[in-house]
N, C-alpha and C positions, 0 to 999 in steps of 0.2 A: 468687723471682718476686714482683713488686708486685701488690697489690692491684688489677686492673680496675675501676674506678668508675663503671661503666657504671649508666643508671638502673634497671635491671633486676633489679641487685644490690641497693642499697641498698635498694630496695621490698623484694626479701628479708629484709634484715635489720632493715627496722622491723619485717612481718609476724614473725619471730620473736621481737623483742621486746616486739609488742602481743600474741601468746601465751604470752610468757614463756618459749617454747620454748629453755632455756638449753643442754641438748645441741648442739642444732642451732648456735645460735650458736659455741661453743668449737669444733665442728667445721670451721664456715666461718674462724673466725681461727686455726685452730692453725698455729704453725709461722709465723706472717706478723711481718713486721718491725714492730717498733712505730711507725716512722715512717709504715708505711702503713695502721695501726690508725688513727694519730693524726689520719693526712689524713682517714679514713675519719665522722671525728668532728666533725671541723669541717662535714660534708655532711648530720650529722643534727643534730636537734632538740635542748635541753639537756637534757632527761627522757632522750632515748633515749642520750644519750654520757654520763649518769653513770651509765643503768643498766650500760652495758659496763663503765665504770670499775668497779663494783662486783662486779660477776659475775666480770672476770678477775681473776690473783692479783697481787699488790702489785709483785712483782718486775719483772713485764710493766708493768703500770699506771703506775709510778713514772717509768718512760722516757716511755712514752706523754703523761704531763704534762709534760713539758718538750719537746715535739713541737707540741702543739696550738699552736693560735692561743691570744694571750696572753688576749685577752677571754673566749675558750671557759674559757680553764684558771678563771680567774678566776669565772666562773660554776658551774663544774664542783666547784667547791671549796666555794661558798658552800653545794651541798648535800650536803658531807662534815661527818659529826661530825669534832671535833679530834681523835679516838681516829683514827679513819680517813686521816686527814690523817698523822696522827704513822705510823701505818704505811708510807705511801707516801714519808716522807722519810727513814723507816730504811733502803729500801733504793735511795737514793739516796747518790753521793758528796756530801760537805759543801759543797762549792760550790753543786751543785746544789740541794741542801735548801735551804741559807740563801736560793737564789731564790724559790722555791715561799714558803718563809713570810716572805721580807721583802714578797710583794703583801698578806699577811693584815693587816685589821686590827690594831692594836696588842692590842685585849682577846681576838683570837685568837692571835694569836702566842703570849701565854703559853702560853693553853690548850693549843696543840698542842704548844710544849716541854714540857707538864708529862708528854704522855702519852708522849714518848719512852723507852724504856729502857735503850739502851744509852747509859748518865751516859756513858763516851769520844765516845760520836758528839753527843749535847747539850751537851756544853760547847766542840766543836770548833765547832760551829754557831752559837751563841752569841758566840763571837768574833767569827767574822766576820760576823755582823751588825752588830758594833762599827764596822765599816771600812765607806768610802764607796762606794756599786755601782759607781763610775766610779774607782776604786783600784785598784794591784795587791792589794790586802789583800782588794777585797767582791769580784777574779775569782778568786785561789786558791782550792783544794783543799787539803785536811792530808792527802789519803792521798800517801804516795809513802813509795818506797824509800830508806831512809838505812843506812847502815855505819859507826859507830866506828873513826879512823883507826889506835887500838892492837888492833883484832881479828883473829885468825890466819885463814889462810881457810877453815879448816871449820868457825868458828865464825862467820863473817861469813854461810857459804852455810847454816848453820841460822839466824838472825835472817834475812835475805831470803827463807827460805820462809813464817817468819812474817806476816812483812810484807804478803808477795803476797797473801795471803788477803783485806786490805782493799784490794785498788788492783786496779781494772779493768784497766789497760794499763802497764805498764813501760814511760815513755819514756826515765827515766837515773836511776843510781843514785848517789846524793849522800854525800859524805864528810865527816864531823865530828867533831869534839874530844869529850870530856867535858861539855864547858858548851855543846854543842849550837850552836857557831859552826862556818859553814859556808865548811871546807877544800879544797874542791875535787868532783871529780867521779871516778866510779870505773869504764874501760871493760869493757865481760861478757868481749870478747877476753881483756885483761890478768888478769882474774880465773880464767880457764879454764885458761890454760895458767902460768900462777903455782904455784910450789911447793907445796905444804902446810905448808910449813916458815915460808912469805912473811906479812910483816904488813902489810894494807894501807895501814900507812906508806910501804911499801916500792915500792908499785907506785899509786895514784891520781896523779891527774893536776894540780895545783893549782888550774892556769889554768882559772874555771867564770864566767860571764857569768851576773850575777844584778839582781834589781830591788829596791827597796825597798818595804814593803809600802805607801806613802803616795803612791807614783808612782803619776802619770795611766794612765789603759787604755791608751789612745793611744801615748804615749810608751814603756810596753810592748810595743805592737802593730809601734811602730817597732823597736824592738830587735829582737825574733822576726824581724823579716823579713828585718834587715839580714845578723842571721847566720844566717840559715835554720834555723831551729827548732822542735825541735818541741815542747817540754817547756823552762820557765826554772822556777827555784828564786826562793823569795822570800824575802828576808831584812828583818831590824828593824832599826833605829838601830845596836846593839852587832854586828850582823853573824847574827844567830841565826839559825836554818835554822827557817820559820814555815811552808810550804807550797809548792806550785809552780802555773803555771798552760800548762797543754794550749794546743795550737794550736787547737784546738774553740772555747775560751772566745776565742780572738785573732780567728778569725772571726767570730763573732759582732760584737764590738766593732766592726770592720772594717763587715763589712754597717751597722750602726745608724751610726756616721759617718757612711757613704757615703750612707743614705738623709735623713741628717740634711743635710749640705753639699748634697744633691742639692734638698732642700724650700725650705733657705734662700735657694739661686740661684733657687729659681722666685718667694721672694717670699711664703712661707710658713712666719711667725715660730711656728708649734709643732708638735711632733712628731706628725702626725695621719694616720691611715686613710682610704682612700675608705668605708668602713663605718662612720664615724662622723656623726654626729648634725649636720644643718644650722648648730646654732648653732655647735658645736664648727668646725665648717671655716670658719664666716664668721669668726669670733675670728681665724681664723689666717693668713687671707688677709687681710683687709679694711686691717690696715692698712700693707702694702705697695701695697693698691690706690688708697687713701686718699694718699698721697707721692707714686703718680704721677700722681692729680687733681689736686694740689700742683702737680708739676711742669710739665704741661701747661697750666695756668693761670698760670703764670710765665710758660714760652714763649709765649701766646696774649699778653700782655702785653706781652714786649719786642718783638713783630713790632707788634704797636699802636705803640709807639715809635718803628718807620719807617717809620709810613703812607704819608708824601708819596713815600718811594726806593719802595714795593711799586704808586703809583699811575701813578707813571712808568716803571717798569719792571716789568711786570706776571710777566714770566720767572724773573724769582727765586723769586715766589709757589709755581710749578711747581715747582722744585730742594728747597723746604724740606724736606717730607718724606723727599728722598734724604739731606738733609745731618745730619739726625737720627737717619735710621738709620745711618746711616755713622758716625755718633761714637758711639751705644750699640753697636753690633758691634763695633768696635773697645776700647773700653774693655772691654765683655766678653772678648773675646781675651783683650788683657793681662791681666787679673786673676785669671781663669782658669787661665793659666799659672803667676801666681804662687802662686793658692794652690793648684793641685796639686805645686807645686815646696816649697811650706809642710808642707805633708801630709807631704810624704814627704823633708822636709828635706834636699832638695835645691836649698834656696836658701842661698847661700854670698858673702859679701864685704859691701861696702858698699853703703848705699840709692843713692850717689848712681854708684857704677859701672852699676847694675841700671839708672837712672832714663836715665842716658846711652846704653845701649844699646838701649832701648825706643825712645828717642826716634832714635833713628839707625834701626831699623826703621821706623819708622809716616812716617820722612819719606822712605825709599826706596819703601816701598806707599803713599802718599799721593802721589809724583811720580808713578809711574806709574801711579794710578787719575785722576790729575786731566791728565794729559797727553792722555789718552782724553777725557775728557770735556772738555777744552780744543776739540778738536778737532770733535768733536760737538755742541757749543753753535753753534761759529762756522761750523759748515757751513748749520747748520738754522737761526741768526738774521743769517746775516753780520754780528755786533755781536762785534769782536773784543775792547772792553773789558768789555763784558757776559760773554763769557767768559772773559774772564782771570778777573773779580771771581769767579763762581762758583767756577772750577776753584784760585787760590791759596786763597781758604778753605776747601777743603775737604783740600786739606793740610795747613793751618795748625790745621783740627779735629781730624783723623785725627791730628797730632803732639801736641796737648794733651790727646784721647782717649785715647793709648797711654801719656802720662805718668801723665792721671787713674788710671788703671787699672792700672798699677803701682804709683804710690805709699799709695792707699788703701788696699789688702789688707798691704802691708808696715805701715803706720802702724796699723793695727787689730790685726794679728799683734804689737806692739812694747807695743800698750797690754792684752794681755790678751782682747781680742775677735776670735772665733769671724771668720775672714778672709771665708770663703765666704758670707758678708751680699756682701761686695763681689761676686760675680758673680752678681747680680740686679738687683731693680728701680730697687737705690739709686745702683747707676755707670749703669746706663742713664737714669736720669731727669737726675741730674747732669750727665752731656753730654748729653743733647739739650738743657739749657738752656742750657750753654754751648758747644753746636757752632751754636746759633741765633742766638746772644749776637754768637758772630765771624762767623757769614757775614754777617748785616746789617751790622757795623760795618767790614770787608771791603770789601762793596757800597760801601758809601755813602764810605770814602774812596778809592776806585778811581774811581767815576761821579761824583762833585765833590756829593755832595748833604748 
């Protein structure tokens, strides 16, 4: 059962910790998941969650940091000696350690590899802090199960009882040579009922879907998913079996994309918290707000342009607003779709097949949003050219809207840049200057002016 975080509680559990009363505390968390230790910590004070961290034992505590809120952890740390630190990554898997000290300072980093002792678990750590956080190399793990393909099987099931002792979870047990180049994969079925006679030459499996340690998260994250996975192997250049990465670390990745593509679309060029600092969030807004002052003061410009068509016909004046949004709606659509279609590479063929069928939608929803409005114009002005001009521009925007917006997130995807910029403020300011751009020019060769 989860921890109730009721206010009532917590009051308890400062007053136990402004008496020091440490019984009482192990009392209240024994037995409790460390996730909800962890939630537990982020609702107190930083004096009072490093006193928990210290009081409980390493083993508990070490999950519990990789739980908290990343600023808590980061704070929580700054008041651990590096002895105390090196504790808490001993008994962490190597992935996880390498996270905890690649936040430290570089002149702590040492210091807490020097207090580690177990030299196998310090030099696995050590590596992968070599490798980029955004690689399959900085998301692996070095624990996992491997087998020698020349090992009989009751000599393969004494090395995997070894093994197990450093690997939290068993997701598959991995098959290699000599030179630790990685053969295939080995099923527990196939192992169990296998002879004792049988050499796991005899019965592994070849066919094993693996990554390289230099491949993107991403790219990763695409693999696991495509063949449902729960555990991939990672291999080097020559093929060598280096580590594997969990579905645990794939979600992760997953989540920070998605909240990263989700900030971008709003128009918010850095990875930031609502708990962050005014300046930090003005930084990260300001200048997608700044490009649509930009762009609004473009538009305010080209409608100057046809002052004499907006004074004789004062009804268009009305529509502009509709016809701006109708071109950043639409452009957000399209692009939208393309870069969730990006993401999950499921976009397939050529730009200019894509370009073609975008445009064949936006001018089937552009005839039938302006047929409506053909119709409504000329009932409420009886000016039937007045409503044509409205109603074909805004077909004519909706179909350059649905191209804008397909072809920008593909063209950004081709040159290396992050697509999902496209569905925010920069294809909507982009067509409203030029959904404004054709309906005046529209206007004004429809009404002779």
């Amino acid at each position: 059962m989860s921890i109730d975080l009721t206010k009532e509680f917590i009051q308890q559990i400062e007053l136990f910790i402004e008496n020091k009363d440490d019984r009482s505390i192990l009392a209240l968390l024994e037995g409790e998941h460390h996730a909800d230790i962890a939630e537990l910590l982020d609702e107190l004070a930083l004096e009072e969650s490093t006193y928990i961290i210290k009081l409980l034992d390493s083993d508990i505590t070490s999950d519990i940091l990789m739980e908290v809120d990343e600023d808590i952890r980061e704070s929580i740390l700054k008041n651990l000696s590096a002895k105390e630190i090196a504790e808490e990554v001993e008994e962490l898997d190597t992935d996880d350690a390498a996270d905890i000290i690649a936040e430290l300072p570089e002149d702590r980093q040492e210091k807490v590899i020097s207090e580690i002792e177990d030299e196998e678990h310090k030099a696995d750590i050590q590596e992968l802090l070599n490798y980029d956080e955004d690689s399959a190399g900085g998301l692996m793990a070095k624990e996992l199960i491997k087998v020698n393909e020349n090992w009989n099987i009751p000599q393969c099931l004494k090395e995997m009882r070894n093994q197990a002792n450093e690997v939290t979870r068993v997701h598959s047990i991995y098959v290699i040579d000599n030179d630790n180049v990685l053969k295939g994969r080995l099923s527990l079925k196939d192992l169990l009922v296998a002879s004792t006679n049988a050499h796991i030459s005899d019965i592994y499996i070849p066919k094993v879907t693996s990554v390289n340690v230099h491949d993107e998260a991403e790219d990763v994250a695409r693999i696991m998913q495509k063949y449902d996975l729960e555990a991939i192997p990672v291999v080097d250049d020559q093929n060598h079996l280096e580590g594997r990465i969990t579905i645990d670390d794939i979600v992760d990745v997953i989540k920070e994309e998605a909240e990263k593509d989700y900030q971008l679309a709003a128009g918010i060029v850095q990875d930031v918290e609502a708990d962050d600092s005014i300046l930090q969030l003005t930084r990260a807004r300001l200048p997608w707000l700044f490009l649509g002052l930009i762009g609004g003061i473009g538009a305010a410009g080209i409608m100057g342009g046809f002052d004499n068509l907006l004074k004789s016909h004062t009804i268009l004046f009305y529509f502009t607003p509709l016809i701006a949004a109708m071109a950043g709606n639409v452009g957000v659509q399209s692009s939208a779709i393309i870069v969730q279609g990006l993401a999950n590479d499921d976009v397939k063929g050529s730009i200019n097949n894509r370009l073609f069928k975008e445009m064949l939608l936006a001018a089937l929803n552009g005839f039938l949003l302006a047929l409506f409005l053909l119709i409504f114009v000329w009932i409420w002005k009886n000016e039937f050219l007045t409503a044509l001009a409205i109603s074909l521009s805004l077909v004519i925007v909706i179909i350059v809207a649905g191209i804008i917006g397909t072809f920008i997130p593909l063209f950004l995807d081709k040159r290396g840049i992050d697509p999902a910029i496209a569905t925010g403020p920069f294809i909507t300011t982009s067509n409203d200057i030029f959904g404004i751009l054709i309906y005046f020019w529209v206007a004004k060769m429809i009404l002779g002016f």
